[in-house]
Every structure is written in C-alpha cells, then in structure tokens.
C-alpha positions as a Markdown table, in Angstrom:
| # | Residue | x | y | z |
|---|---|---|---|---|
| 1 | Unk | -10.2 | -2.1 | 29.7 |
| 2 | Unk | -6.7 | -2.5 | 27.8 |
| 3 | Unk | -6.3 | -6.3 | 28.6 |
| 4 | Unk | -2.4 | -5.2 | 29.2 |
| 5 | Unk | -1.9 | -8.7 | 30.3 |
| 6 | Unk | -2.6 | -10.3 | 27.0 |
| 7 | Unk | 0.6 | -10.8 | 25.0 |
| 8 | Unk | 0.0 | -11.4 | 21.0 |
| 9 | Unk | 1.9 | -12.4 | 18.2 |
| 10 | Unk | 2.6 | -10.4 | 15.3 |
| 11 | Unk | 3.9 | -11.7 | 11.9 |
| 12 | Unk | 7.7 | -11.4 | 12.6 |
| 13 | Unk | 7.2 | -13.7 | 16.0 |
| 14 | Unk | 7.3 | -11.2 | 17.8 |
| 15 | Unk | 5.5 | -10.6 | 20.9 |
| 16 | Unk | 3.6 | -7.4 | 22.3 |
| 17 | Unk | 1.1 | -6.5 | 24.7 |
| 18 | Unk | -2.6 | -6.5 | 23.4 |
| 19 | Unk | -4.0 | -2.7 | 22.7 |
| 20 | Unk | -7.2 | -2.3 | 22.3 |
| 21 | Unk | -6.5 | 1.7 | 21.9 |
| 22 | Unk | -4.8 | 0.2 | 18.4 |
| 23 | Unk | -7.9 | -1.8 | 17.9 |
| 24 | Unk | -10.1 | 0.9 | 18.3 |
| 25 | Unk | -8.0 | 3.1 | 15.9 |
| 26 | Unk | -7.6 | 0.6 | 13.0 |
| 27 | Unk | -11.4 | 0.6 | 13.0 |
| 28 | Unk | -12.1 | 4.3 | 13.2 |
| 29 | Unk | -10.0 | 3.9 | 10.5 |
| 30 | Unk | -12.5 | 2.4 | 8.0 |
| 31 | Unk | -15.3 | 4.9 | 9.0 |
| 32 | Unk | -17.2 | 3.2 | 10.9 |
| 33 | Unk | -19.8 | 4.2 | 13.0 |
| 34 | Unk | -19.5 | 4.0 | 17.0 |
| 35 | Unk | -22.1 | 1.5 | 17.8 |
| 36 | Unk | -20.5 | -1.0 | 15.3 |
| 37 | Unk | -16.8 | -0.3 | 16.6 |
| 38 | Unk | -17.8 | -0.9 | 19.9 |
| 39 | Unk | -19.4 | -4.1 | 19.4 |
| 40 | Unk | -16.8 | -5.6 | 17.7 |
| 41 | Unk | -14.4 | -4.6 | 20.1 |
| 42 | Unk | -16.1 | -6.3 | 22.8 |
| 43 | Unk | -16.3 | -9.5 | 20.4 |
| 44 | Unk | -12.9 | -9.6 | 20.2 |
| 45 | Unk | -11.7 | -8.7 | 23.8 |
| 46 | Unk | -14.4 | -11.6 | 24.5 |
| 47 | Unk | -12.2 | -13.9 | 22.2 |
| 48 | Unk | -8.4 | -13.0 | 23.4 |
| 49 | Unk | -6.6 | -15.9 | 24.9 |
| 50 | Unk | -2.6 | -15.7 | 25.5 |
| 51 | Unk | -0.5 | -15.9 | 22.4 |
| 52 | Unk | -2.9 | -14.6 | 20.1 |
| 53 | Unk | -1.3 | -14.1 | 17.0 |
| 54 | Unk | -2.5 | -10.4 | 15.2 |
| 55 | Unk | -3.8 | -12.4 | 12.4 |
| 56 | Unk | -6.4 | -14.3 | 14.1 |
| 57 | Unk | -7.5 | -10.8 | 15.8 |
| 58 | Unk | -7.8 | -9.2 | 12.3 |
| 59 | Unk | -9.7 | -12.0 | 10.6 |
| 60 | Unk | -12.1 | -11.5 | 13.7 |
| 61 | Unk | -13.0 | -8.1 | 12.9 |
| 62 | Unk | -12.7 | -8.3 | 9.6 |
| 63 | Unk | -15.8 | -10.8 | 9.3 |
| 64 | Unk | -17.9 | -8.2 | 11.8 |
| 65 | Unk | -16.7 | -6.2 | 9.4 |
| 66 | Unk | -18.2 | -7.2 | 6.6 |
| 67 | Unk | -21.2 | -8.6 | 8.0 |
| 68 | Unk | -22.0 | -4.6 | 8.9 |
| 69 | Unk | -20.7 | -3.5 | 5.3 |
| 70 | Unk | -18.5 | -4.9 | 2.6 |
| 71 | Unk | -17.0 | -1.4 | 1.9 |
| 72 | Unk | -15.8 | -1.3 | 5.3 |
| 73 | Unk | -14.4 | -4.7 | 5.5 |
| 74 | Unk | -12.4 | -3.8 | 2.1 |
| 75 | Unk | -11.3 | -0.5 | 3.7 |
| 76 | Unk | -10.0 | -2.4 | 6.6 |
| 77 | Unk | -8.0 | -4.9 | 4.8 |
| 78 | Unk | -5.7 | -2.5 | 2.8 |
| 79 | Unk | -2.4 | -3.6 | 4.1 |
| 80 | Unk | -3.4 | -7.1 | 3.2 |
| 81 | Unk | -4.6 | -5.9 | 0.0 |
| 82 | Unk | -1.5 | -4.3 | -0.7 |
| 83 | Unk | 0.6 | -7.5 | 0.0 |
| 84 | Unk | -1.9 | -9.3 | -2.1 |
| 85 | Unk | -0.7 | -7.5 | -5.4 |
| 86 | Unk | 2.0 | -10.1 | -5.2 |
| 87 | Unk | 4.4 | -12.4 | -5.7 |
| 88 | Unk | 6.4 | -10.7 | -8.6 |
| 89 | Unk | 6.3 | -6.7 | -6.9 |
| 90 | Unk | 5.5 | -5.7 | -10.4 |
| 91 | Unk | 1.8 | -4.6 | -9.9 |
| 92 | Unk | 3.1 | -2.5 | -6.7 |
| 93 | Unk | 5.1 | -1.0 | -9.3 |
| 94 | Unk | 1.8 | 0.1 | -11.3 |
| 95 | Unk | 0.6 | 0.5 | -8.1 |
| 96 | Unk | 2.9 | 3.4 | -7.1 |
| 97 | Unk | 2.8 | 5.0 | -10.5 |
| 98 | Unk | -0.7 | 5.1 | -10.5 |
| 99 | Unk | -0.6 | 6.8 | -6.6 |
| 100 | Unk | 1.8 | 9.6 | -8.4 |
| 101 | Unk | -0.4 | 10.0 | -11.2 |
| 102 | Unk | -3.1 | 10.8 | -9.2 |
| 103 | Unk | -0.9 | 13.5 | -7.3 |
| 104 | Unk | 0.1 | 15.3 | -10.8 |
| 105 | Unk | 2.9 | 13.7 | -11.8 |
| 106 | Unk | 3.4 | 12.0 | -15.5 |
| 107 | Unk | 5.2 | 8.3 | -14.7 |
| 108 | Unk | 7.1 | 5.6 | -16.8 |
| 109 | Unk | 7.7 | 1.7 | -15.1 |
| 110 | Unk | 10.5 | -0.1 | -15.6 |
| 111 | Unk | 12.4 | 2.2 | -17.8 |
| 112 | Unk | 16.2 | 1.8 | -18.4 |
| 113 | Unk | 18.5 | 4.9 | -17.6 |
| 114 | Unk | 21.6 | 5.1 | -18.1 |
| 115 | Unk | 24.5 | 5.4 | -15.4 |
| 116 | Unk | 28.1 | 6.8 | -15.4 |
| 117 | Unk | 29.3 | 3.7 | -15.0 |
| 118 | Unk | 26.2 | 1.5 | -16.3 |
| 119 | Unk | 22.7 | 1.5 | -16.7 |
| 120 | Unk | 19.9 | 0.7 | -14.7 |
| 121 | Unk | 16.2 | -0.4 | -15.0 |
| 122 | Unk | 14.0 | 2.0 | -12.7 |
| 123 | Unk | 10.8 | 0.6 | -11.0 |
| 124 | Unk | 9.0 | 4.3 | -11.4 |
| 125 | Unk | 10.4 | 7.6 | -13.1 |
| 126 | Unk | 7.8 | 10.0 | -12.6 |
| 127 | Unk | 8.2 | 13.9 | -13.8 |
| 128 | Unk | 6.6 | 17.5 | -12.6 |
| 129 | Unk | 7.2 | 21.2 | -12.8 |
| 130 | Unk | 10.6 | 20.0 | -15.0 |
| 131 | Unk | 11.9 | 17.7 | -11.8 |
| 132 | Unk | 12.4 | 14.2 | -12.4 |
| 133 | Unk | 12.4 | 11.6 | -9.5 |
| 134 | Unk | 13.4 | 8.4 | -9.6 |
| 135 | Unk | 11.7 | 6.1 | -7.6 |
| 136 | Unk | 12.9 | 2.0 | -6.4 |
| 137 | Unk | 10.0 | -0.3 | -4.9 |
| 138 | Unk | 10.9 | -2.6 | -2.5 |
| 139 | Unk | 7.8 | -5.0 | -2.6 |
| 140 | Unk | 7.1 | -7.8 | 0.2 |
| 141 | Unk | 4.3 | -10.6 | 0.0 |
| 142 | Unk | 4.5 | -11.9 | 3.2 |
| 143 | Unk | 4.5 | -10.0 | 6.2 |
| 144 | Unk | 7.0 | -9.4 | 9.0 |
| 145 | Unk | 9.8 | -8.5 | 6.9 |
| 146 | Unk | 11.4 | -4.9 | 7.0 |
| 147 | Unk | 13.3 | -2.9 | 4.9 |
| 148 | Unk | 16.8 | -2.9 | 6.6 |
| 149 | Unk | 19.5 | -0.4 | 6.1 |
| 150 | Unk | 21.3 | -2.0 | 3.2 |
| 151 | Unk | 18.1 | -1.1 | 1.1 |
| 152 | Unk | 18.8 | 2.8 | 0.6 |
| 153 | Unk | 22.8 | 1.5 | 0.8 |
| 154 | Unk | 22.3 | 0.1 | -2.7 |
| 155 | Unk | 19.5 | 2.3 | -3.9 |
| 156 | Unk | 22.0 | 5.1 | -3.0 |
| 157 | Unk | 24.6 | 4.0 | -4.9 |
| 158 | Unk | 22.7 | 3.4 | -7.8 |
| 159 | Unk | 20.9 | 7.2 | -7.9 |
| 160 | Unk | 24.5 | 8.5 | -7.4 |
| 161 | Unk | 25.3 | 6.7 | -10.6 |
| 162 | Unk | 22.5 | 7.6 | -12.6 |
| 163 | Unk | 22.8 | 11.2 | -11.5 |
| 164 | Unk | 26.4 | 12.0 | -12.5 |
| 165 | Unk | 25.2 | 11.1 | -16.0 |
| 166 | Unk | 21.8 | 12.7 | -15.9 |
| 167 | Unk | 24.0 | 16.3 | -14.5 |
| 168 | Unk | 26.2 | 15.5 | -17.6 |
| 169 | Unk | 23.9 | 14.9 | -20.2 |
| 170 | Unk | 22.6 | 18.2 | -22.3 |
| 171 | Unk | 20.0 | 16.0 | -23.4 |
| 172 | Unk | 17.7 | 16.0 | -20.1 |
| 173 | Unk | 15.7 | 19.2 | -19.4 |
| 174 | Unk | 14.6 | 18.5 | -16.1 |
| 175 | Unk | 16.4 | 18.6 | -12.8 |
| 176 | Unk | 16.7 | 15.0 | -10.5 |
| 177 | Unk | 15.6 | 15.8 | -7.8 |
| 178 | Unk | 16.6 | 13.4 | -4.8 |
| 179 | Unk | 15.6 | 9.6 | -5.3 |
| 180 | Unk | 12.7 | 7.7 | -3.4 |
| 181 | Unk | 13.4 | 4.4 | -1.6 |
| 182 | Unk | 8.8 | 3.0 | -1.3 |
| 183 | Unk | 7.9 | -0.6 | 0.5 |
| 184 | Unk | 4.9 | -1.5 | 1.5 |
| 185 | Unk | 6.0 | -2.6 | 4.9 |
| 186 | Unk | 8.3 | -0.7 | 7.2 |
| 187 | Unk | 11.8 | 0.8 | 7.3 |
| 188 | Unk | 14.3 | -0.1 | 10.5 |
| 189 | Unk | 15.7 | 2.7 | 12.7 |
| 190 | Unk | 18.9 | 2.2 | 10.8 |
| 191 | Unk | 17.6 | 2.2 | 7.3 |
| 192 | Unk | 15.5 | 5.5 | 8.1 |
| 193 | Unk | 18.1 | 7.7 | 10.1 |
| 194 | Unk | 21.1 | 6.4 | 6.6 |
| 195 | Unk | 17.9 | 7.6 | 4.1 |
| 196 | Unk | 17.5 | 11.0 | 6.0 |
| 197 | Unk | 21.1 | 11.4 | 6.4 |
| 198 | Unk | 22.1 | 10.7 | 2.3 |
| 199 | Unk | 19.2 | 12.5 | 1.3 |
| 200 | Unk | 16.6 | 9.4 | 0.0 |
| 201 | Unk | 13.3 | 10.3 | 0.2 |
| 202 | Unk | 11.6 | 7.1 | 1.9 |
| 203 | Unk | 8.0 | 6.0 | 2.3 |
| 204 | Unk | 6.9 | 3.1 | 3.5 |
| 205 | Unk | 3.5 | 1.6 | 5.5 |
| 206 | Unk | 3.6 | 4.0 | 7.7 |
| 207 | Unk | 6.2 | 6.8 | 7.4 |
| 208 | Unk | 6.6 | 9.5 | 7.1 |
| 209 | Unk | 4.5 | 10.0 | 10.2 |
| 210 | Unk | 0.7 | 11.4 | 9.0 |
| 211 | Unk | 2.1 | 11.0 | 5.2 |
| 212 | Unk | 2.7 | 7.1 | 5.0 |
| 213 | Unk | 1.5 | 5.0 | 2.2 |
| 214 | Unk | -1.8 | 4.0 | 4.1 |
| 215 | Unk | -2.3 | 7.6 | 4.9 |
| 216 | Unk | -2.1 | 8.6 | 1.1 |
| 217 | Unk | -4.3 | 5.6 | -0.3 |
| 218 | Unk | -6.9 | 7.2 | 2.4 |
| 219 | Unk | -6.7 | 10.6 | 1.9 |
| 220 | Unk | -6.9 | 10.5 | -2.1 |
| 221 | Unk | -9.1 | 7.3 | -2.1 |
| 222 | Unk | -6.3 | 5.4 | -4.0 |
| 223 | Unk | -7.1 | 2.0 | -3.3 |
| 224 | Unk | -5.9 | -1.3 | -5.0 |
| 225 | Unk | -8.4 | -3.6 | -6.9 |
| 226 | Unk | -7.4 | -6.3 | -4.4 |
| 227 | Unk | -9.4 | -4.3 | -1.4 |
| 228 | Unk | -12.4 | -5.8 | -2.9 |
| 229 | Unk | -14.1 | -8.2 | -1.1 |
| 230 | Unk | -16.4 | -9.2 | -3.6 |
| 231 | Unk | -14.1 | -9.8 | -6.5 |
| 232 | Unk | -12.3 | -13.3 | -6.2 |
| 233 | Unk | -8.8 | -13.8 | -6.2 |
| 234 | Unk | -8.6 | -15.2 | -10.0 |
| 235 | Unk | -10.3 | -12.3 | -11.2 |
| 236 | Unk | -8.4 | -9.8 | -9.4 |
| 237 | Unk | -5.2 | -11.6 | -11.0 |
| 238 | Unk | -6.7 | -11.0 | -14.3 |
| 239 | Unk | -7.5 | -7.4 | -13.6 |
| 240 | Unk | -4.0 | -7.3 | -12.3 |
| 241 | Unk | -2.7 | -8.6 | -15.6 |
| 242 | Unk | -4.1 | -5.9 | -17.7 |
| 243 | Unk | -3.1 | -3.1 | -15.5 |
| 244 | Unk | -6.0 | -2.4 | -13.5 |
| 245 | Unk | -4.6 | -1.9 | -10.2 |
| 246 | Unk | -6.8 | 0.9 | -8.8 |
| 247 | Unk | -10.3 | 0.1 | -8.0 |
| 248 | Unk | -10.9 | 3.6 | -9.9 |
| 249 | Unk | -9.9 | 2.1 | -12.4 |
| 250 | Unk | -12.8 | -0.3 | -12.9 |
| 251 | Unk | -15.0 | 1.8 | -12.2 |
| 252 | Unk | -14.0 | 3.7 | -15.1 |
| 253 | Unk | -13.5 | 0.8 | -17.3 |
| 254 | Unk | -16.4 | -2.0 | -16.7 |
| 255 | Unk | -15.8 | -3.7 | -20.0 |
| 256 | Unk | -13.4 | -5.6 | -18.0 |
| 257 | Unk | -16.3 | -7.0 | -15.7 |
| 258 | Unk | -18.0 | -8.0 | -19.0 |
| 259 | Unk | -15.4 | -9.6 | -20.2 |
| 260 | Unk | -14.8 | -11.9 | -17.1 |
| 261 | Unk | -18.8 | -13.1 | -17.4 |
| 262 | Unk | -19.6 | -11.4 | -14.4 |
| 263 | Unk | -23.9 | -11.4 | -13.8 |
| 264 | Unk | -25.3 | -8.0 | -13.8 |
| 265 | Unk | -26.6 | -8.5 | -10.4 |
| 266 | Unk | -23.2 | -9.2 | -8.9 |
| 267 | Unk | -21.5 | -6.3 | -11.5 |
| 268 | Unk | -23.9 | -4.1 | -9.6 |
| 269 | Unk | -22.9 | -4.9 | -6.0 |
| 270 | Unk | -18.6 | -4.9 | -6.9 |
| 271 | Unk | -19.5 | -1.7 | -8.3 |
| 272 | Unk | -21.4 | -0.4 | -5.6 |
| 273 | Unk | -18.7 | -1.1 | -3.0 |
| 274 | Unk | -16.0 | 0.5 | -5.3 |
| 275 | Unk | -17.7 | 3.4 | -5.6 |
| 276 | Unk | -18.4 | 3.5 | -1.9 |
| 277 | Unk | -14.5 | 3.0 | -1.3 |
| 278 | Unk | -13.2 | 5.6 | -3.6 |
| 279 | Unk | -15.7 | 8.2 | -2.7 |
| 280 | Unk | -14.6 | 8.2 | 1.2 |
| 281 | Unk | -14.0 | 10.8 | 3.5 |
| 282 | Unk | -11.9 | 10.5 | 6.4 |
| 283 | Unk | -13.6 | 9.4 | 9.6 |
C-alpha cells in the first residue's frame, strides 16, 4: 500500500522512501473530497518508477487537481506559489506584512532603525498592544535550500544592536519585544535549537509545529495572488508590482483586472476561484 520500496528525489538531491500517507495528507489538505483523493492516489502510485523526483509527483496531482477544480489545484500549489513571489524576496516582504495585518498588527516594510552602533533597514516592523517586533525575511526562489544556523547568528546580532538603542531612546513608546527570524522554506536543527536558545522567534514552512507559515495562510485564508491558476505569470508580476500580494486583495480591488484588459468572462472565473480560496474552511 505504501510502495516503501520506491525511493524519490526531493529538491536538495536527496533521496527518501515514497509515502503515500504524505500524499494522502497534502491532498486532504486542499479540501478535497474522498472519491477524488483516492483516485488520484492510485494515478500516481500507478505512475511511480525508482528515482522519482517529488516534482514530477506533484505536477501529477496537480493536473488531477485541476481537472476536478481549479480552486483546489491553487490551494495545493501554495508552497510553489510562495516561491513564485520571487526573485528579489521583496513581495515575500509584503507578503508577511500583509499576513500580520491580517492578525491585528499595524506593519511598515523596509524601514531604517537605528542601532547603537549603526543603523539597519528592517524587512517588516509590525506594532500591537504598544510591542514592537521586528521581523527579518529570509526569502528562497528555488527549492531545497534551508535556512542554516548562521541565519539567526546575524539576525541576532543585528536585534541586539537595534535594541540597546530602542531601550535607550525616550523617544519609542512601545516595548521590543523579541525579534522574528520568517523563510519560506525550513530551518536546520542547528538554526532552530540557536533561535530557541537566544530567544528569536522563528517561523518558517513548516514550524512551529501546527503554527507554520502553510498552517497560518490556511487557517486565515491568507493566500498569495500567485496561487491562482488562472492568472498568467506576467499578470501576476504586474499585480505583484503594485502591491497586490494577497488574492484578497483583488477581490477587493478589481480595477486592477480592468486595467490588465482582462474579458469579463475570464474576470468572472479568476474571481470565482479567489473567492472560493479565501472563503475555505479547513478540511
């Protein structure tokens, strides 16, 4: 049932034993129903040869997937999506201010604050119930690269120096409250037990355990424009370019699908599967 003898590739090279239990859960995972989960998981296990790499498994389901429901194909593809807000980093940036604003918090991007010993430009500053957090994005476009320990080493060392002068300065009314270390793809042992043990707070894919990046998007329906899979590539660049980073966002703001000459027939069906995504409920 678990094809255990299967090895597959993942992005890094690595190799690991096929799970279909992981399959199965990456599905669920979308909301989709039973019948549909099943029969793409016998399309695939149909499909596995040895040395499989994950992202010829993915693209399999993905296009069952969509053929079912383009909602659940976009829903599916948010950690590509999230890679796809690329190359710069800086719409990850939005994308994680927009995440906080959406949990009550007031943000800034790229803002300059001064150090004891010099000053620094912050990815996100975001503020609530007088706290003050800054927050430093680590942002890969490619996959199978990990945030290793010397991350929250210099992310550290740079909160340590804005917060002597923050404690110092009458000026700021607010407390900083420990800084955040956020990547969209995953921490090493090393860099996670260093964050816990100096007092980072760190967030990345998939941690903290239940509380993770993909879990949040989920839970509060936060999902990047590039999830679509009806918009194309150019337009979600342009989209990008003018600070529409959430898929709530356009929904809230169509003049934007106006302006890029988009038919009203096809404005109705990106719509249609926005809506669909942001108004989710776990499976």
């Amino acid at each position: 049932m678990e094809n255990q003898d299967i090895d597959i590739v993942k992005s890094s090279g690595k190799k690991v034993k096929f799970s279909l239990h992981k399959l199965s859960k990456s599905l669920k995972r979308t909301g989709a129903d039973e019948d549909t989960i099943n029969k793409i998981l016998d399309k695939v296990r149909d499909e596995l040869y040895q040395g499989i790499s994950t992202k010829e498994i993915y693209n399999r389901a993905f296009v069952l997937l969509k053929k079912k429901n383009s909602y659940l194909a976009s829903k599916y593809k948010l950690k590509k999506a999230i890679y796809e807000l690329g190359p710069t980093g800086f719409p990850f940036e939005y994308f994680i201010s927009a995440v906080l604003k959406n949990s009550g918090y007031v943000t800034e991007v790229g803002k300059i604050l001064q150090g004891k010993c010099v000053s620094h430009e912050v990815d996100v500053i975001a503020h609530k119930n007088n706290e003050t957090t800054v927050i430093e994005c680590k942002f890969h476009s490619q996959q199978g690269y990990n945030c290793n320990v010397k991350v929250p080493l210099y992310i550290n060392s740079r909160y340590q120096d804005i917060k002597t002068h923050w404690d110092t300065n009458k000026k700021n009314n607010t407390i900083l409250t420990p800084g955040w270390v956020v990547t969209n793809t995953r921490f090493t042992e090393d860099a996670i037990k260093f964050g816990n043990c100096i007092g980072l707070y760190l967030l990345s894919w998939d941690y903290p355990e239940n509380d993770g990046l993909k879990d949040r998007i989920d839970r509060l329906g936060l999902y990047p424009i590039t999830t679509s899979t009806l918009l194309t590539n150019r337009e979600k660049q342009f989209l990008l370019s003018r600070e529409i980073v959430l898929c709530r966002d356009l929904i809230g703001d169509v003049f934007f699908l106006d302006h890029l000459g988009i038919s009203e027939s096809r404005k109705k069906r990106i719509l249609e599967e926005l809506e669909q995504l942001c108004n989710y409920k776990k499976y």
